[in-house]
N, C-alpha and C positions, 0 to 999 in steps of 0.2 A: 211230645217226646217220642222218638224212634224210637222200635225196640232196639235191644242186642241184636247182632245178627250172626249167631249164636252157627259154629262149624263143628259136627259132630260126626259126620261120617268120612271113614279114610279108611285106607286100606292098611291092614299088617297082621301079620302074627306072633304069637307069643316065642321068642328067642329069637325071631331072624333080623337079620342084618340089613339095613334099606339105605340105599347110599338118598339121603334127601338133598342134597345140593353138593359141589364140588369139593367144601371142606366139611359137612356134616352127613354124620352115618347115625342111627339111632337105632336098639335097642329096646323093645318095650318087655316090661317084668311080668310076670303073670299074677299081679294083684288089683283087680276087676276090686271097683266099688266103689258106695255111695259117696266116700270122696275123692276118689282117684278114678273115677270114672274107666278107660279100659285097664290101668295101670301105668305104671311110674316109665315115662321114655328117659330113656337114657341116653348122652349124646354124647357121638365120640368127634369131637373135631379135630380136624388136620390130617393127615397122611405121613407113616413112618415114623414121627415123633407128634405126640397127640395127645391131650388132655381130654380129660371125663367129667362129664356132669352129670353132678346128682346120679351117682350108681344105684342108687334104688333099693331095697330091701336084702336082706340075708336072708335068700332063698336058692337052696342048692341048684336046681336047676336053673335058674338063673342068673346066680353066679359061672353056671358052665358054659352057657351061653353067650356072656361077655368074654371069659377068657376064649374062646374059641374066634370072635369076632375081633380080638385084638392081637390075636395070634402072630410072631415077626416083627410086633410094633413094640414101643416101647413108651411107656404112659411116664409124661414129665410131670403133670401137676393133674389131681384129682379136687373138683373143685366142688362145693355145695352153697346150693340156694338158701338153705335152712335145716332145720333140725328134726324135722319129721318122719316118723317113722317109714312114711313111704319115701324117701330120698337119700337119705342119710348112712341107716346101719353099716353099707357096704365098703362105705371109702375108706377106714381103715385098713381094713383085710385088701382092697384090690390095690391101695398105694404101699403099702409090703410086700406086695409079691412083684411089685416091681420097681420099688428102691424110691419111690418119691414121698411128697410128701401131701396133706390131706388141708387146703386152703377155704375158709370161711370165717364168720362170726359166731363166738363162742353168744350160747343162748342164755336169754334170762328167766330163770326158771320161776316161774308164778305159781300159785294157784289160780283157778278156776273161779272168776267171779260168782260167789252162790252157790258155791257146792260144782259136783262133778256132774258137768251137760256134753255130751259126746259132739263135738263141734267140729275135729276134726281125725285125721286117721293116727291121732297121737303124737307124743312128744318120746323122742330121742333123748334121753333125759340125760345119757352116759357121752352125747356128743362133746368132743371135743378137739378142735380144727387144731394141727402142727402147729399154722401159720396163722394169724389173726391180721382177718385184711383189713382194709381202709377204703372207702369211697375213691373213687380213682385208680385203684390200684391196678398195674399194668400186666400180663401175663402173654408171655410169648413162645411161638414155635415156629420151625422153619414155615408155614405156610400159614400161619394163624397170627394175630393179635387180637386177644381179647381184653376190656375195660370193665373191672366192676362196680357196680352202680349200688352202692346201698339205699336200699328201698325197702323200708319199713311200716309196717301197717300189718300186714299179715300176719309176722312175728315184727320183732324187734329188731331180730337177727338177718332178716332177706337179706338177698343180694340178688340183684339181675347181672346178666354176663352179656358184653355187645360186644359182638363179632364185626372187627373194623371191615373184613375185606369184603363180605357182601351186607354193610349195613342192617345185620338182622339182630334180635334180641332176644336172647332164652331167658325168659319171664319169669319162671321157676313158678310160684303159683300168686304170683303179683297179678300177672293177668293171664285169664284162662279162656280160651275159644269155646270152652263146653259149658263153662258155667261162670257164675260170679263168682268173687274168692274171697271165702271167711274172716270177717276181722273180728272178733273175740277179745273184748278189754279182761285182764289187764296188759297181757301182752302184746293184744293187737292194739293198733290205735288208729280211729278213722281220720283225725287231725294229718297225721303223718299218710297214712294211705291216699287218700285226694292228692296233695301236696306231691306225691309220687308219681303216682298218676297220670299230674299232669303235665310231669316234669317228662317222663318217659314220652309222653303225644309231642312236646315240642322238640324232639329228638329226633321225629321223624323217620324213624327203621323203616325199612321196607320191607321186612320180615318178623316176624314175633312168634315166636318156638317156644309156647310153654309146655312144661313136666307131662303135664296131661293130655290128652286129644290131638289134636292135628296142630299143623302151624295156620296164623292170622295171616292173608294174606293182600290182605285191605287195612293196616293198622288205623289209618288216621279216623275215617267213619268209624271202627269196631271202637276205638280209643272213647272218641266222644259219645257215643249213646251209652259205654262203660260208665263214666263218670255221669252222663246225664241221669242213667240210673240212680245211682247213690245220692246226686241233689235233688232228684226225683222225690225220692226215699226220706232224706230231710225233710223236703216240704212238706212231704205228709205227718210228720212227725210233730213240726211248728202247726199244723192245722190244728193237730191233736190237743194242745196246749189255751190252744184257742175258745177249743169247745169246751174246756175246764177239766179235762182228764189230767191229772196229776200223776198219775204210775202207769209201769212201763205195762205191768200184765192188764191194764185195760187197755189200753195204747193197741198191744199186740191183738185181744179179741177184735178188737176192731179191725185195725189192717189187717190180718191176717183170717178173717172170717171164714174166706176160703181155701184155708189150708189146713191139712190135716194135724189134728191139735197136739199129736205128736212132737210135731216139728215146732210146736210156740216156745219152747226149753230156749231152741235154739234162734227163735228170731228174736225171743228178749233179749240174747247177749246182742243184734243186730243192730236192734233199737237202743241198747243201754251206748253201745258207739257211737251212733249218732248223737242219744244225747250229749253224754260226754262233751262230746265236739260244738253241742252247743252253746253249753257251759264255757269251756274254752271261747267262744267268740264274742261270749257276753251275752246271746239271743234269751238262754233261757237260764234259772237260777233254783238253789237248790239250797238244803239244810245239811253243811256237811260233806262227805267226801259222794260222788257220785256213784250207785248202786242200783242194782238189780228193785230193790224196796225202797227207794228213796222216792219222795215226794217232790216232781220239779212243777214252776211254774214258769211263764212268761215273764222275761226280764221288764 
């Protein structure tokens, strides 16, 4: 198995404005961290009439920094990948101030398999999109068409955005160039994530713009060692079953031997996906509804 071939360095700074390609200008917020990596980019596409993705946090200066970067323009449709607090807070407020309205999938709010494990930069819990889209759904401006792709895994709620007129795709945090991207049952679902996945590779973009870090510039190789990871990731998991381990938190000491144990909270919910999904396939079997504490074996 190849690694990732993981893009993490690029250039920008906090509020400026970088024309990335003919219809895309980006925006990065200044919320640096351990899951947004430099912070939340934000993408303005089109020219004169132009929609926004994922505006990013309720943060004053950052808010001032968008409207000054769309200053003359006039913002048709404010769109979100999801419900997270890095992407989210702002599209109400910036689709008000300028008469449109705020486009996504309304979220399904869970709890946290197991109690509260910090997995991601939070849930937007007050999100709630104007317009509730649909797979397919078409969204246009004088220089842009874009197609929303529901793509769930992450949340339930994703959406990827494909920009017909240079074949690219703002990933939102489907797929990420800096890192792999959290799937967390109960609302993530690794079933639905793969299945996405692999839908998005036979798609073929020639570009892949996610929320976080730089754009993929090689989707089709980044794509497959992406997934080969994750079935990577399974087979270790069917190994595990094999050897007679039964629970996830032995499972994890093992796989994760060398990782700081900090971080095992959060690779049991990894592992609890995977199983999950294996349940789902029929490979492995269980007493009951599938958990963090449940006891599974080989089907």
């Amino acid at each position: 198995m190849s690694a990732i071939p993981f893009v993490r360095e690029f250039d920008f700074e906090y509020g400026r404005c970088d024309q990335m390609s003919p219809r895309i200008r980006r925006v990065i917020a200044p919320n640096p961290g351990s899951f947004t990596f430099t912070g939340t980019g934000v993408f303005i596409i089109g020219t004169g009439e132009v929609a926004v993705l994922d505006p990013g946090p309720a943060l004053p200066e950052h808010e001032a920094a968008l409207d000054a970067a769309l200053e003359g323009e006039r913002v048709s449709h404010v769109l979100v990948t999801h419900h997270h607090l890095d992407h989210s807070p702002l599209a109400h407020t910036l689709a008000q101030k300028h008469g449109c309205k705020v486009y996504g999938r309304m979220p399904r709010v869970t709890e946290p398999e197991g109690g509260e494990v910090r997995m991601e930069a939070g849930d937007d819990l007050g999100f709630q999109p104007d317009v509730q889209i649909e797979d397919g759904a078409v969204f246009e401006g004088p220089d842009w068409t874009l197609t929303a792709l529901h793509t769930p895994g992450h949340t339930s709620n994703h959406v990827c955005y494909a920009l017909r007129q240079e074949n690219a795709l703002f990933s939102g945090d489907h797929v990420m160039g800096w890192s792999t991207s959290v799937v967390s049952p109960p609302d993530g679902s690794m079933s639905d994530y793969l299945a996405q996945l692999k839908r998005v590779h036979a798609m073929k973009f020639a570009t892949i713009w996610p929320t976080h870090g730089p754009q993929i510039t090689e989707p089709d190789p980044f794509l497959e060692a992406y997934i080969a990871h994750r079935e990577n990731r399974e087979a270790q998991v069917l190994a595990q079953l094999q050897t007679g381990r039964e629970t996830i938190k032995d499972m994890v000491a093992v796989m994760y031997a060398d990782v700081d144990k900090r971080l095992h909270p959060a690779a049991a919910h990894s592992v609890l996906a995977h199983m999950i999904h294996l349940v789902e396939q029929g490979k492995a079997v269980c007493e009951g509804a599938p958990g963090l504490d449940t006891r599974y074996t080989l089907a």
